[in-house]
Every structure is written in C-alpha cells, then in structure tokens.
PyMOL CGO cylinders between C-alpha atoms (Angstrom):
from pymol import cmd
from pymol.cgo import CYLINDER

trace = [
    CYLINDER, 1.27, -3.42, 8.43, 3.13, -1.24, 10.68, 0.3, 1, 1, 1, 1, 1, 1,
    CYLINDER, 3.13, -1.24, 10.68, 4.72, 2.05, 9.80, 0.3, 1, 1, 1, 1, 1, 1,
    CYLINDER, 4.72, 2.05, 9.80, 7.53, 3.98, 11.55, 0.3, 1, 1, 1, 1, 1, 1,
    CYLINDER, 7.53, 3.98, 11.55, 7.20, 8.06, 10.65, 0.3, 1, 1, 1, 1, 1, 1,
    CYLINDER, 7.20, 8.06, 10.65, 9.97, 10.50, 10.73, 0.3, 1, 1, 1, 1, 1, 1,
    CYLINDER, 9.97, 10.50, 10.73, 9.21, 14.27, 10.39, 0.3, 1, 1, 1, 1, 1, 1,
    CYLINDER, 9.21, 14.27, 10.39, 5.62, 12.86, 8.90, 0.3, 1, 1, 1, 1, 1, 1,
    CYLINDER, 5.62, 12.86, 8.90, 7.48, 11.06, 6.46, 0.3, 1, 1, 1, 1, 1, 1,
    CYLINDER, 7.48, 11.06, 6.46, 7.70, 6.93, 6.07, 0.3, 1, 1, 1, 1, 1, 1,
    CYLINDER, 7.70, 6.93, 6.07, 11.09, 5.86, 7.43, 0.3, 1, 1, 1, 1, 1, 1,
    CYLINDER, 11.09, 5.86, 7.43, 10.29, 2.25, 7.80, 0.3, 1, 1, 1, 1, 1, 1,
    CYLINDER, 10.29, 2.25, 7.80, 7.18, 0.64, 6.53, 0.3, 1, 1, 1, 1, 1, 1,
    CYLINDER, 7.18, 0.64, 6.53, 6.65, -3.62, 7.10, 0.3, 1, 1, 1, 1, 1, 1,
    CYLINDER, 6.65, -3.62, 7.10, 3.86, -5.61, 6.35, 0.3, 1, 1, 1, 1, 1, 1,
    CYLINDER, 3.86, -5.61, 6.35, 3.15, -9.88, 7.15, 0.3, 1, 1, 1, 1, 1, 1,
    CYLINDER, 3.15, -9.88, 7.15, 0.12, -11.65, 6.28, 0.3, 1, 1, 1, 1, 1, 1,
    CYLINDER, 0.12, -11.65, 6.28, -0.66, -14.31, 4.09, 0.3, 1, 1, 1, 1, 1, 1,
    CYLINDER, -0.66, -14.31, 4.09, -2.47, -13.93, 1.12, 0.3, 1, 1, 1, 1, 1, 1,
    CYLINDER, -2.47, -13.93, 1.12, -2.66, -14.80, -2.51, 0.3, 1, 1, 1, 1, 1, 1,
    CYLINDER, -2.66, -14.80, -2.51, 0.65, -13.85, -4.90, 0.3, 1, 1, 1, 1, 1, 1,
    CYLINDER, 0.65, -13.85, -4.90, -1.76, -10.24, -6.16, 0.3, 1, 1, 1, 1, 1, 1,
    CYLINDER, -1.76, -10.24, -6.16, -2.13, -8.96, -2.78, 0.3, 1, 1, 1, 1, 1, 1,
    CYLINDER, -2.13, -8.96, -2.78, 1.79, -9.84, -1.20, 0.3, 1, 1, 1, 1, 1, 1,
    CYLINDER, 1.79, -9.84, -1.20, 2.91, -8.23, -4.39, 0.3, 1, 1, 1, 1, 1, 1,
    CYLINDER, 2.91, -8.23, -4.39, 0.88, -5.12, -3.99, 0.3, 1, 1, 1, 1, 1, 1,
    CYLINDER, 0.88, -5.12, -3.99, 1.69, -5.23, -0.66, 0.3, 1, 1, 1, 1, 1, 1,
    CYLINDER, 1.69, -5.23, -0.66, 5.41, -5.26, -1.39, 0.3, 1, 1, 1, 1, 1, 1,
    CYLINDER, 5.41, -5.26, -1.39, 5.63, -2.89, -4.28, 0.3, 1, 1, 1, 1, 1, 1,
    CYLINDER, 5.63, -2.89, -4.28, 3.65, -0.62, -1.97, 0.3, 1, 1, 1, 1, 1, 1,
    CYLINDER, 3.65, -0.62, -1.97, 6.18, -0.81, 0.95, 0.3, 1, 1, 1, 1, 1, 1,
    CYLINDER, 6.18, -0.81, 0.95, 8.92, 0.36, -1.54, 0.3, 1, 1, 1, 1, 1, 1,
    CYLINDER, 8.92, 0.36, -1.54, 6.95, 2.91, -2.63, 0.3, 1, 1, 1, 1, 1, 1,
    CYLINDER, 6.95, 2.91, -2.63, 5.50, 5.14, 0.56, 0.3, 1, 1, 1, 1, 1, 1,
    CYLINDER, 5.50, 5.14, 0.56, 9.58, 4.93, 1.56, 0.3, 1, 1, 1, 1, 1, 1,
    CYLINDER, 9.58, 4.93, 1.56, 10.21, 9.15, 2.79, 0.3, 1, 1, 1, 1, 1, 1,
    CYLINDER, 10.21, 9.15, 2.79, 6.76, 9.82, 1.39, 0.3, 1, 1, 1, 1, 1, 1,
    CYLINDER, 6.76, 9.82, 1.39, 4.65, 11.87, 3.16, 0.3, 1, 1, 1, 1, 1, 1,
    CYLINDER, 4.65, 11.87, 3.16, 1.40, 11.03, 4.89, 0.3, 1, 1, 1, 1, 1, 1,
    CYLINDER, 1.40, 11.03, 4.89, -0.40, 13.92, 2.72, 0.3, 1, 1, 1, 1, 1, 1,
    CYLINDER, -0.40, 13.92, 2.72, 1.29, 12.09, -0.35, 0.3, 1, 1, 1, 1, 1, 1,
    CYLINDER, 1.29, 12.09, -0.35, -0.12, 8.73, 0.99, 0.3, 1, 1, 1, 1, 1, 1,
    CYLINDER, -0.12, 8.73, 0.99, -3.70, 9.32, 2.09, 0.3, 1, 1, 1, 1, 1, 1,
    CYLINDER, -3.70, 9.32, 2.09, -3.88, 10.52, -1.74, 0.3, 1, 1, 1, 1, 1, 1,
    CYLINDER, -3.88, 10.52, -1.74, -2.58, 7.10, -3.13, 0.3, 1, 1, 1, 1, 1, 1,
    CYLINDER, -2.58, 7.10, -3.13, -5.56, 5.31, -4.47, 0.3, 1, 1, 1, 1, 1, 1,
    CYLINDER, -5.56, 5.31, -4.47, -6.72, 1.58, -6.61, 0.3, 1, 1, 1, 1, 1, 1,
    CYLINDER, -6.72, 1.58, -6.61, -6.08, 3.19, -10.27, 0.3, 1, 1, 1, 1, 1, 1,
    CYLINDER, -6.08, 3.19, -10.27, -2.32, 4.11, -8.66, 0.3, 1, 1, 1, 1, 1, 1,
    CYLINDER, -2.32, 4.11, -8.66, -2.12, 0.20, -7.40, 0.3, 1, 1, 1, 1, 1, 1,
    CYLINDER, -2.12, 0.20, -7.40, -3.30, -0.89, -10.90, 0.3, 1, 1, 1, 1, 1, 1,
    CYLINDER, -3.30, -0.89, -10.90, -0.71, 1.58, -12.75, 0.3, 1, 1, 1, 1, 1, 1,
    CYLINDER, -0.71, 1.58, -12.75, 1.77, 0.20, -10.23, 0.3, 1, 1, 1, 1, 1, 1,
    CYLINDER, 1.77, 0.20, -10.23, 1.54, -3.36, -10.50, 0.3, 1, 1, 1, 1, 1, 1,
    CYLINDER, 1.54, -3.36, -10.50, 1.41, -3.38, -14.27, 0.3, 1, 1, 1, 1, 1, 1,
    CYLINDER, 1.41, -3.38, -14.27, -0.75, -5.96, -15.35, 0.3, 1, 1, 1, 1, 1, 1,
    CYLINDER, -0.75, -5.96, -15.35, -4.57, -6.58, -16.42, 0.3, 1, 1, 1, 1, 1, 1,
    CYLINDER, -4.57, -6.58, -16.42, -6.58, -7.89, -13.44, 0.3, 1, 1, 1, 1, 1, 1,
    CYLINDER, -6.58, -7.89, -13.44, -10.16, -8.84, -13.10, 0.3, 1, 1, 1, 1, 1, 1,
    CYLINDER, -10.16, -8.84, -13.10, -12.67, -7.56, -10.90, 0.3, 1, 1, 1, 1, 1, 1,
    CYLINDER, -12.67, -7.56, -10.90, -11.54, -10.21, -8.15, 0.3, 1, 1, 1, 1, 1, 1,
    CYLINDER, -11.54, -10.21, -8.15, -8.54, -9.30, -8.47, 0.3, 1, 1, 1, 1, 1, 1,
    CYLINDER, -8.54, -9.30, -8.47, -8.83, -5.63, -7.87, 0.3, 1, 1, 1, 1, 1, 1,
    CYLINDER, -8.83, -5.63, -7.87, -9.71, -6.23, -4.58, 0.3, 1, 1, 1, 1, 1, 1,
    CYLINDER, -9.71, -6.23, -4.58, -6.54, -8.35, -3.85, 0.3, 1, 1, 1, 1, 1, 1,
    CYLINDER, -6.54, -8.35, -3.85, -4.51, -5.75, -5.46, 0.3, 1, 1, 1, 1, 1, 1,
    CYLINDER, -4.51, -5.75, -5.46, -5.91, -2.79, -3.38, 0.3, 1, 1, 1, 1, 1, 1,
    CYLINDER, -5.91, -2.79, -3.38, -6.40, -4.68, -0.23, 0.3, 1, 1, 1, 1, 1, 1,
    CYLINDER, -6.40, -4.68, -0.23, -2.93, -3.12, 1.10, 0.3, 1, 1, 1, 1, 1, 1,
    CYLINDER, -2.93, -3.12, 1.10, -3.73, 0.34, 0.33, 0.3, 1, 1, 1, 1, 1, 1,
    CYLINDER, -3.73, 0.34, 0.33, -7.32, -0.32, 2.09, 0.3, 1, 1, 1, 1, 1, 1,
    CYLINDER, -7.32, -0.32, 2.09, -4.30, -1.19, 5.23, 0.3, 1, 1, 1, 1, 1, 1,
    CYLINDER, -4.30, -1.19, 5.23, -2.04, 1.73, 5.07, 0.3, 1, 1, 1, 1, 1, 1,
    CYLINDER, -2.04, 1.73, 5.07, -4.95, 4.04, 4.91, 0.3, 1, 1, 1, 1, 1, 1,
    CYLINDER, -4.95, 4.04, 4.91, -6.56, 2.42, 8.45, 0.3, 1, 1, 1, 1, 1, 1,
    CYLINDER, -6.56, 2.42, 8.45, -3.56, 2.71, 9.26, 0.3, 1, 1, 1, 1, 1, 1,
    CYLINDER, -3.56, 2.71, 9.26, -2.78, 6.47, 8.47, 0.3, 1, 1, 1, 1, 1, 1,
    CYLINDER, -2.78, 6.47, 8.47, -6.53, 6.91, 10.12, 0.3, 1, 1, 1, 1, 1, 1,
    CYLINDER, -6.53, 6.91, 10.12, -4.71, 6.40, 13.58, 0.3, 1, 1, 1, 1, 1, 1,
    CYLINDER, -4.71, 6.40, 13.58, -1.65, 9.00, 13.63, 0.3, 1, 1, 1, 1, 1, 1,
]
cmd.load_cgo(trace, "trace")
C-alpha cells in the first residue's frame, strides 16, 4: 500500500498484492474510502468499520482477510 498525503490529508492512496476476493475487496473499498480523509480520521478506522463497510456476514477466518488492509494502512500511518 502506498499513500500520497496532502495537507495531512489522503490525496492518492494504491494498494497491489494478491490475496483472496475478502481481502482485495476490503482493500479496494478502503482505498475509496481514506480519499481527503485525514490521518486523525484514519488511525481511528477500525475491524467493526471494515465489517459495516463491506456489508456482508463473515466468519472468524474471514475477519482477518477483511481487516488485513486496515492492519496495512495503519503500519503504514505508523511511519509519517
């Protein structure tokens, strides 16, 4: 994942990886998301907000895919 900040807020936000059709969606709904977003308003994001966002009942397994992303973006935001 790499992440371009303007003024602390997201102006361009990418991710590549491979990964099962949970975690690329995540990972893509997420991108949209943290668009002009702060990095206050992102280091607050957390797995019930992934959950809510993708919609749909997942298993314990599958919580992990789903949150994987977020688990990025926060390294991520651990750096700047």
């Amino acid at each position: 994942m790499t992440v371009k900040f303007e003024k602390d807020k997201v102006k361009e936000i990418k991710f590549q990886g491979e990964g099962c059709v949970i975690s690329t969606a995540s990972a893509s709904m997420l991108t949209d998301y943290v668009k002009n977003k702060s990095k206050q308003e992102l280091k607050k994001l957390d797995s019930k907000f992934i959950i809510k966002m993708l919609g749909i009942d997942l298993g314990m397994n599958r919580i992990k895919c789903a949150v994987l992303p977020l688990e990025a973006l926060h390294k991520l935001l651990e750096k700047f």
